[in-house]
C-alpha positions, 0 to 999 in steps of 0.5 A, spaced: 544 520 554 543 518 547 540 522 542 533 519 539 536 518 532 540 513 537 535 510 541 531 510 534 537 505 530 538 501 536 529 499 536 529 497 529 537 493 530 533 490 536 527 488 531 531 485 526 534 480 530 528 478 534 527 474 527 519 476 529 514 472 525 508 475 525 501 471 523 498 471 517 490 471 514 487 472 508 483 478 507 478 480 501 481 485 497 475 489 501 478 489 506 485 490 504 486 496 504 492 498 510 493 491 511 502 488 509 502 484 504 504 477 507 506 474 499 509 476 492 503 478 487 504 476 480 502 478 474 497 472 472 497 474 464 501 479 459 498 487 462 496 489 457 494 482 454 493 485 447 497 490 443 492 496 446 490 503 442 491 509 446 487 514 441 480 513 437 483 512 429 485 507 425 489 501 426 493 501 419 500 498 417 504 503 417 507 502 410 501 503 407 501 510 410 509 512 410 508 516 404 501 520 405 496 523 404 494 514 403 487 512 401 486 506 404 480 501 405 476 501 410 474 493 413 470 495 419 470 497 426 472 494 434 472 497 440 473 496 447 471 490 450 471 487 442 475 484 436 476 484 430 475 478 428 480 477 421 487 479 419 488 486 416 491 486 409 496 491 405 491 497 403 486 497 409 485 499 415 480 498 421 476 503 425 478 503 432 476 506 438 481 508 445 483 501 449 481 497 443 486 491 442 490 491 435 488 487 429 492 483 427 496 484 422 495 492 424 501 495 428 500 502 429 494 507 429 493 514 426 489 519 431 482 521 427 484 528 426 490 526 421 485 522 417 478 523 413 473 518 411 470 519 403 466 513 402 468 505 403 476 509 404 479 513 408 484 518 407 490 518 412 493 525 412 499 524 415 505 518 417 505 514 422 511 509 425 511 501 427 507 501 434 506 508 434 499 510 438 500 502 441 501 500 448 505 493 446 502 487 449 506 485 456 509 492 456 506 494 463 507 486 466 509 480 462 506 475 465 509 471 471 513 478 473 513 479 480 507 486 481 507 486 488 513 485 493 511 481 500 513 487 506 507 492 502 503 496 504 497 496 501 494 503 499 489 504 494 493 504 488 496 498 491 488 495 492 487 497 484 493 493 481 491 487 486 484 487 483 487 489 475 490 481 476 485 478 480 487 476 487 479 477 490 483 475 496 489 476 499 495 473 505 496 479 509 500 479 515 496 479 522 495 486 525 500 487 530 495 487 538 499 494 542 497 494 550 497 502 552 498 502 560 497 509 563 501 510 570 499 515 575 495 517 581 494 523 578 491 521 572 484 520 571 479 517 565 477 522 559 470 523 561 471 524 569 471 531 571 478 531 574 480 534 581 485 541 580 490 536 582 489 531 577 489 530 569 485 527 564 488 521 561 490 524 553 496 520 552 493 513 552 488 516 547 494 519 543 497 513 543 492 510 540 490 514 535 498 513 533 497 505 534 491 505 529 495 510 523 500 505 523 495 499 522 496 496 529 490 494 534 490 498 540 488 495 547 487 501 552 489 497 559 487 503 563 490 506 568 495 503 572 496 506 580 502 508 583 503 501 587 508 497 584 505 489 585 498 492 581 502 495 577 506 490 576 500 486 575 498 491 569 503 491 565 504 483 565 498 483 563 500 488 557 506 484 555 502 478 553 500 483 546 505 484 541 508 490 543 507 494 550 507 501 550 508 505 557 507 511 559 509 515 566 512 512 571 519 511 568 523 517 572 527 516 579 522 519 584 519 515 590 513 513 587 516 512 579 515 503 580 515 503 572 522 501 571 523 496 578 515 492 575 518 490 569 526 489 571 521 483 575 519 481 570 525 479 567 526 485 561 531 488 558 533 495 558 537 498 552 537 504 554 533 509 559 534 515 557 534 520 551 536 527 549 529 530 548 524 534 551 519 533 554 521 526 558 528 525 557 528 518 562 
């Protein structure tokens, strides 16, 4: 009897040497949400693009502000979505809103609370260093840098960053197509008012709801009886999905068919048996 961290292991070892190649499609990022990346995304410019500020203030050059307080001229404002068109010489500054990109010839920013505006000047009451208040052009992402790796899953922040460098659509990998078969006599549908000899079917359901969590399709097949040709019959029909789940059926009683049905199909069994309760077979 192996332990379930085992028999775990020995799934994923025999998974990575099935060399599995699933499909892919391409999916608009709308529906990309949950999907696994079938490719590498990179970034398609410099992120930022632009030396960014990160306060409203003023866009200076810092040794004109090293000794404060320094008044300087102002020569106009830019804001988000803007630029200032021209080069900002000794002696000036330039109004800037947050997310604003750098004028050239600037290279740090004073916050507003550190300056005072008195006419065509203003006062900076306090010094700044090169790049302070600056997000430098290509510091999150130099262009051409690998963003996203093939093999991710996508959740909302990943969706984000597909969006911020414009991959409208995206290769994700095929969901993975997962046949649930229930086996039993005494199992019953969901909606059936079950005899006090019978149950409900709630593992196919459950193990739907699992399917579906990890990005799966789940395709209920029923409820296969305790006859070994139908049930044999049912589960060749399940192994034409990418993965088969079973559930009853695999224990040593008299009408236990599961492990003879798929022995006749040529299967191979790694393990029969783990150390865990409920359902050690």
């Amino acid at each position: 009897m192996i332990s379930f961290e085992q028999a775990l292991n020995t799934v994923k070892e025999k998974l990575a040497g099935a060399e599995i190649s699933p499909g892919r499609e391409v999916v608009s990022l709308a529906a990309a949400a949950g999907r696994v990346l079938a490719e590498d995304i990179a970034a398609d410019r410099d992120y930022p693009p632009f030396h960014r500020a990160i306060r409203d203030g003023f866009a200076v050059r810092a040794s004109d502000v090293s000794v404060p307080p320094a008044v300087l001229r102002l020569r106009g404002e830019v804001r988000a979505g803007d630029h200032f068109p021209g080069v900002l010489g000794a002696g000036d500054c330039i109004s800037i809103m947050t997310g604003a990109p750098l004028p050239a010839g600037a290279d740090a920013v004073v916050m507003v609370e550190h300056a005072e505006t008195r006419g065509d000047g203003v006062e900076i009451q306090r010094a700044v260093h090169p790049a302070e208040n600056v997000v430098q052009q290509g510091s999150e992402a130099p262009s051409g840098e690998r963003v996203l790796a093939r093999g991710k899953r996508l959740g909302a922040g990943e969706v984000g960053l597909l969006a911020s460098v414009g991959k409208s659509r995206v290769s994700v990998f095929l969901r993975p197509r997962v046949a649930i078969l229930a086996t039993g006599d005494e199992v019953v549908p969901v909606e059936q008012r079950p005899e006090w000899f019978q149950i409900r079917n709630s593992n196919a359901l459950t193990l739907s709801a699992q399917v579906a969590a990890a990005g799966g399709i789940p395709q209920p097949l029923g409820i296969a009886p305790d006859r070994l040709e139908t049930l044999r019959a049912m589960i060749e029909e399940g192994l034409g999905a990418d993965l088969l789940l079973l559930s009853g059926g695999v224990s040593v009683g008299k009408y236990d068919f599961a492990a003879q049905a798929l022995a006749g199909l040529g299967t191979e069994f790694y393990f029969q048996g783990v150390a865990l309760r409920p359902g050690k077979p």
